[in-house]
C-alpha positions as a Markdown table, in Angstrom:
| # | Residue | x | y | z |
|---|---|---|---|---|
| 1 | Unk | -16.7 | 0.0 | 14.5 |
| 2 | Unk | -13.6 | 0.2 | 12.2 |
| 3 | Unk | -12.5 | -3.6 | 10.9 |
| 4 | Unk | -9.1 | -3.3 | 11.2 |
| 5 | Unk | -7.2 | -6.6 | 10.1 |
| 6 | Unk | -10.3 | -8.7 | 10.5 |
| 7 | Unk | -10.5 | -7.6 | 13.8 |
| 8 | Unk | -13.6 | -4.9 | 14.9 |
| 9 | Unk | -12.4 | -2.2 | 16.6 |
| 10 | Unk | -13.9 | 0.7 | 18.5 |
| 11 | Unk | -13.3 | 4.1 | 16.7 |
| 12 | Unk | -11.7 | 6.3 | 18.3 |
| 13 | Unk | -13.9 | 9.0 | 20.7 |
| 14 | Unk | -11.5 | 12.6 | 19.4 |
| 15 | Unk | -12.8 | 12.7 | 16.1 |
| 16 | Unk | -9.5 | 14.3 | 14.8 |
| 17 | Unk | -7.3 | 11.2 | 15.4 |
| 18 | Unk | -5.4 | 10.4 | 12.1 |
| 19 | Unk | -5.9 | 6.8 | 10.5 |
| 20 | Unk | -3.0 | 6.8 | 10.5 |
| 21 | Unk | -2.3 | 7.6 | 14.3 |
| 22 | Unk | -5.5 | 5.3 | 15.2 |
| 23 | Unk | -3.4 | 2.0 | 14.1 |
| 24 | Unk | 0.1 | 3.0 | 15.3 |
| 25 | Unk | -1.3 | 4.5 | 19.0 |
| 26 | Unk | -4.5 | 3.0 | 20.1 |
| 27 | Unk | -4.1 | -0.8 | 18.2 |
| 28 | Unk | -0.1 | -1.0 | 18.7 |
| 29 | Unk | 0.0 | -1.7 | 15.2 |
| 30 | Unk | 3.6 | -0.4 | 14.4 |
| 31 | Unk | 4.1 | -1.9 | 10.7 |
| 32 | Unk | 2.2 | 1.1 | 9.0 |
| 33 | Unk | 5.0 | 4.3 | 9.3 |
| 34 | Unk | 4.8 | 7.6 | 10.0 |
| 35 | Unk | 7.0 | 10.0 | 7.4 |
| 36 | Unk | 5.8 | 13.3 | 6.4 |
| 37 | Unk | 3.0 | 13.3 | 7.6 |
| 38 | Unk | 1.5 | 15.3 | 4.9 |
| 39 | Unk | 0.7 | 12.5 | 2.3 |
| 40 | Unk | 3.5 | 13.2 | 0.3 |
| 41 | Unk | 5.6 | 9.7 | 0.7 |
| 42 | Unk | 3.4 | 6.7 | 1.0 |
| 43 | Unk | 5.1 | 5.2 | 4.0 |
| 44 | Unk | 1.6 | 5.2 | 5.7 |
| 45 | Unk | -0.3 | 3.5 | 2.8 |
| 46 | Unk | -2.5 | 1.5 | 4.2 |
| 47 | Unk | -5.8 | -0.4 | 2.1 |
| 48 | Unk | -9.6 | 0.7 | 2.7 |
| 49 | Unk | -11.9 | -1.9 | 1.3 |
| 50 | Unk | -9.1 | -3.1 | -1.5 |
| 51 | Unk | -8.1 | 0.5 | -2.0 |
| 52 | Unk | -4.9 | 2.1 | -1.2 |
| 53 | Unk | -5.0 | 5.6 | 0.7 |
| 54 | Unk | -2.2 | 7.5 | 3.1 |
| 55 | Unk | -3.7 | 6.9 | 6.1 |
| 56 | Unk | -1.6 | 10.3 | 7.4 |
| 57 | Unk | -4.7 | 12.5 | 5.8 |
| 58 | Unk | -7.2 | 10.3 | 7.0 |
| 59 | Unk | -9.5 | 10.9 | 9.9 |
| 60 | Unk | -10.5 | 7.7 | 11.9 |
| 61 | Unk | -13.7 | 8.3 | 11.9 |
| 62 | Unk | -14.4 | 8.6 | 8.0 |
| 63 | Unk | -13.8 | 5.1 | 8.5 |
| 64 | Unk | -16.4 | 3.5 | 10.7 |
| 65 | Unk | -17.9 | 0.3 | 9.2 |
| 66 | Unk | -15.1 | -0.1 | 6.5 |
| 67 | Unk | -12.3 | -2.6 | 6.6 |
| 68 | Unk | -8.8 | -1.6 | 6.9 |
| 69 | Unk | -5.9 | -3.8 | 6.0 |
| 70 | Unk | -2.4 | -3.0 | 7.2 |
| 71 | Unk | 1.3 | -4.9 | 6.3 |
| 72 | Unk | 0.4 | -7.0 | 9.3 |
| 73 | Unk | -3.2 | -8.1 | 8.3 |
| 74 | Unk | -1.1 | -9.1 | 4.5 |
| 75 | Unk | 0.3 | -12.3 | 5.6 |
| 76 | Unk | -2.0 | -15.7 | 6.1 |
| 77 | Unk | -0.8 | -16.8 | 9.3 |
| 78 | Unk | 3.1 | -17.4 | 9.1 |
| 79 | Unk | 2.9 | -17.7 | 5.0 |
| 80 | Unk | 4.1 | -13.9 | 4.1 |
| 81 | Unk | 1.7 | -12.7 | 1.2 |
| 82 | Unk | 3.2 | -13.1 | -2.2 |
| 83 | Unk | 4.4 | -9.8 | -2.4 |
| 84 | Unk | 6.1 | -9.5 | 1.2 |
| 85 | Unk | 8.0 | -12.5 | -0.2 |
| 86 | Unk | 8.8 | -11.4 | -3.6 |
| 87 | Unk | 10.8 | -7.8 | -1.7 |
| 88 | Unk | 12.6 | -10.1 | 0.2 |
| 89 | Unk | 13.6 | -12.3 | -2.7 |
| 90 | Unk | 14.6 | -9.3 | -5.1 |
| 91 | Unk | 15.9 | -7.0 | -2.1 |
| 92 | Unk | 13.1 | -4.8 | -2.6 |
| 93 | Unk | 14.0 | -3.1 | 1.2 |
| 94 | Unk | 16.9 | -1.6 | 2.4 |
| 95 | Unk | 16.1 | 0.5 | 5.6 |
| 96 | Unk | 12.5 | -1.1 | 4.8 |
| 97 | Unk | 10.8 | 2.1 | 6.4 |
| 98 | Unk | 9.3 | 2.8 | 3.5 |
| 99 | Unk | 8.5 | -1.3 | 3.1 |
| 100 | Unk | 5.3 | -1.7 | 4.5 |
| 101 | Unk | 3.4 | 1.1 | 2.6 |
| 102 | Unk | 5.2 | 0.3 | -0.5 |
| 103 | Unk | 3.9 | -3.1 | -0.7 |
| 104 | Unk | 0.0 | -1.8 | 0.3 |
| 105 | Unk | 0.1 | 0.4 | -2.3 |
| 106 | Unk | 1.2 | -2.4 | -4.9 |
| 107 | Unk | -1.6 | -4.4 | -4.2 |
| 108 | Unk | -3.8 | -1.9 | -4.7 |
| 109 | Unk | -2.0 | -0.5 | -8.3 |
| 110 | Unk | -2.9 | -4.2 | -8.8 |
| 111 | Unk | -6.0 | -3.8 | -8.2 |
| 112 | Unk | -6.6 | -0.7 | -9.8 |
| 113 | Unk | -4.8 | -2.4 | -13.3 |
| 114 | Unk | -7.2 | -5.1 | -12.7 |
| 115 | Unk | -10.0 | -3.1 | -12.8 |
| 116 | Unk | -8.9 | -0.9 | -16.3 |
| 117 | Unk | -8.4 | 2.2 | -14.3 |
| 118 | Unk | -5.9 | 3.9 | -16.3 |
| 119 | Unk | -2.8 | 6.1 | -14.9 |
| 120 | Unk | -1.4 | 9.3 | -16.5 |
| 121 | Unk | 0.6 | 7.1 | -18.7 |
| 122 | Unk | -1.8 | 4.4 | -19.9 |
| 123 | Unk | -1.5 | 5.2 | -23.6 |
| 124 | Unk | -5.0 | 4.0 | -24.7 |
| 125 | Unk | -7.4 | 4.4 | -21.7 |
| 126 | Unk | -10.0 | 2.9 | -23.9 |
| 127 | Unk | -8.2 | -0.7 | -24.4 |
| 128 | Unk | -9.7 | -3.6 | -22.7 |
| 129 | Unk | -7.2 | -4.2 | -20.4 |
| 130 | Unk | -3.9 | -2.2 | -18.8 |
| 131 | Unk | -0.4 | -3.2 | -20.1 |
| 132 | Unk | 1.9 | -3.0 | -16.7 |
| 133 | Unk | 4.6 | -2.1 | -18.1 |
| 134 | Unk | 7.7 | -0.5 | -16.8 |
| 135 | Unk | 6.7 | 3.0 | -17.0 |
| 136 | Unk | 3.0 | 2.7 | -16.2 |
| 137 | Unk | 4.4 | 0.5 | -12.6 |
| 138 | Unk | 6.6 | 3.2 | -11.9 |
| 139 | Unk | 3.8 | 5.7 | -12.8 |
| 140 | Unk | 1.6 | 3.7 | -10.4 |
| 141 | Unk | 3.8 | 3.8 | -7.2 |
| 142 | Unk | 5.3 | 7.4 | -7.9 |
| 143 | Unk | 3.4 | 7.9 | -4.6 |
| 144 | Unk | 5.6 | 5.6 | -2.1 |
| 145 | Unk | 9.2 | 7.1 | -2.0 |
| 146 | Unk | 12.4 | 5.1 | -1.5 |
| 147 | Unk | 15.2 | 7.3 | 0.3 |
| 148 | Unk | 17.7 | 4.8 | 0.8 |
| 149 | Unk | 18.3 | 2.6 | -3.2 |
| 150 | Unk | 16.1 | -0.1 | -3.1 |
| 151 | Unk | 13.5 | 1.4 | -6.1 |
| 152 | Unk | 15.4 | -1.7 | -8.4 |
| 153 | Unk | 14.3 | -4.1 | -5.9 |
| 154 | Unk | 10.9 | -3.0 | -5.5 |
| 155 | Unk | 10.2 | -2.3 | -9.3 |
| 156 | Unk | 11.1 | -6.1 | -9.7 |
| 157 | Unk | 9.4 | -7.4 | -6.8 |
| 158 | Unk | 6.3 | -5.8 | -8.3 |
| 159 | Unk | 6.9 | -7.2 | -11.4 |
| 160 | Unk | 7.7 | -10.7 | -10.7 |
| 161 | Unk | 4.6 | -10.9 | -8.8 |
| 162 | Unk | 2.0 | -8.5 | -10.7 |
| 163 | Unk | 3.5 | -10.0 | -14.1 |
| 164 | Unk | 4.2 | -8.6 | -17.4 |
| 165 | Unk | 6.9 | -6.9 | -16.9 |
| 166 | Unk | 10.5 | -7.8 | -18.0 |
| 167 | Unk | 12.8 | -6.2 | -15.5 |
């Protein structure tokens, strides 16, 4: 059983279904996106137990008895979590493909800053806490590309909710 969304769901039987594939084809869940393919863009970031991954390069079945959230799983309800607001409020989508893994992936940089795990940027990985400034945010979601100009919008989304940052 995979927990997808708070929901347990029977893995799949083909052992070399993608995450990524699992969620989009068997559970109709059509938020998480399909881009390269190869784990390159971040438009199928999806979080594992609080962690982001690219669910493009992950096998289903790595994944039985672990609790998957997806874009959809994000929002309480009809209340949007704070960060699906905050991209609408600072324009932080365009096309919005990329949307959905852009905003998994910022929780989990959250996360990550949260817990002091530094980034190839954090100037003093020994400090007691992680500074999320500019460059180390941008660092952080190198991962998720934007092809159509809203990187601004997302940069500030981020920041107004994550804090810290003056965009």
């Amino acid at each position: 059983m995979i927990v997808v969304n708070g929901s347990k769901e029977q893995r799949p039987i083909d052992a070399r279904v993608s995450l990524l594939d699992f969620l989009r084809e068997h559970l109709g869940l059509h938020g998480t996106k399909k881009g390269c393919d190869q784990g390159a863009c971040g438009a199928c970031t999806v979080q594992v137990d609080g962690d982001r991954i690219v669910s493009c390069l992950a096998l289903a079945a790595q994944y039985d008895g672990r609790v998957v959230t997806t874009i959809e799983g994000l929002a309480d309800g009809e209340a949007l979590h704070p960060l699906q607001e905050a991209f609408v409020e600072h324009e932080g989508l365009q096309c919005g493909y990329c949307t959905p893994g852009q905003i998994c992936s910022a929780i989990g940089m959250a996360r990550e800053v949260a817990r002091g795990v530094p980034s190839n940027v954090t100037e003093d990985v020994a400090a007691g806490g992680i500074a999320l400034a500019r460059e180390e945010l941008r660092e952080r979601m190198s991962g998720n590309l934007c092809r159509c100009g809203a990187h601004n919008g997302i940069v500030a989304a981020i920041a107004d909710v994550c804090g810290g940052l003056d965009t």
